[in-house]
N, C-alpha and C positions, 0 to 999 in steps of 0.2 A: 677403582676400588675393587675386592675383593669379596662379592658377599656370598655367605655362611649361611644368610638363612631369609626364609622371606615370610610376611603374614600379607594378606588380603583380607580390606573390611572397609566399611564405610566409615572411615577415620573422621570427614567431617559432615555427615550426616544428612546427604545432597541424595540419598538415593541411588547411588553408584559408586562400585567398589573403583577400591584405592589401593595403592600398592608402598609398603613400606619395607624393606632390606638393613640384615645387620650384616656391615660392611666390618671385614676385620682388619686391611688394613689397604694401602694401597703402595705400588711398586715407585712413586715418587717421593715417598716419604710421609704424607700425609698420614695424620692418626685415624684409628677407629672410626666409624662413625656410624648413624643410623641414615637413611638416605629414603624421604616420605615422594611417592610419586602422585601427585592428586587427579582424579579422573577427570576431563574435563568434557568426555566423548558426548555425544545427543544423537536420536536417531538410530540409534542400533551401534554407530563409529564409535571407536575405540582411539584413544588421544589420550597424552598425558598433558600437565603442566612443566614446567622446566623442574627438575627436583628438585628439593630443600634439602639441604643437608644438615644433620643435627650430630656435632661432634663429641663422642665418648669417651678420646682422650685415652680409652684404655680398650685392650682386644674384645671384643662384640662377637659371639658366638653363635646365636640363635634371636629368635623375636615371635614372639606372638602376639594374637591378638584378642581384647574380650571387653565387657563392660565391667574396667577395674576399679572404678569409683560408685555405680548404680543409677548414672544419669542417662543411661537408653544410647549413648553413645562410643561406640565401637573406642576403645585405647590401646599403643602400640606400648609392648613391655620387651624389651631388650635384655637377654641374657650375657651380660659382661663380667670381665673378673682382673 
């Protein structure tokens, strides 16, 4: 994948930041996508989960991150077109 852009947040609400990427495209063919990394570190370590990837189907240019709904928890928003 190709990513374009990245946010950092506590996506699912564990107390340690997370890492999510908008992926614009990738050189195999595969489409768009957003690609969420979840921390899984303890101790001070830093560790991911294997990534999810979440596909856009369409070019993914940017992504941030904020409390987009009001529930205290961190949401990724993906700028695509």
């Amino acid at each position: 994948m190709h990513p374009n852009g990245i946010a950092i947040a506590d996506f699912d609400n564990d107390g340690k930041p997370d890492v999510a990427t908008a992926n614009n495209y990738s050189i195999s063919g595969e489409p768009a996508s957003v690609s969420l990394l979840r921390n899984t570190g303890s101790g001070g370590l830093l560790s991911f989960a294997p990534h999810q990837e979440i596909r856009t189907g369409i070019l993914t240019y940017a992504i941030a991150a904020g409390d987009l709904d009001g529930d205290g928890i961190r949401s990724y928003c993906p700028l695509i077109t």
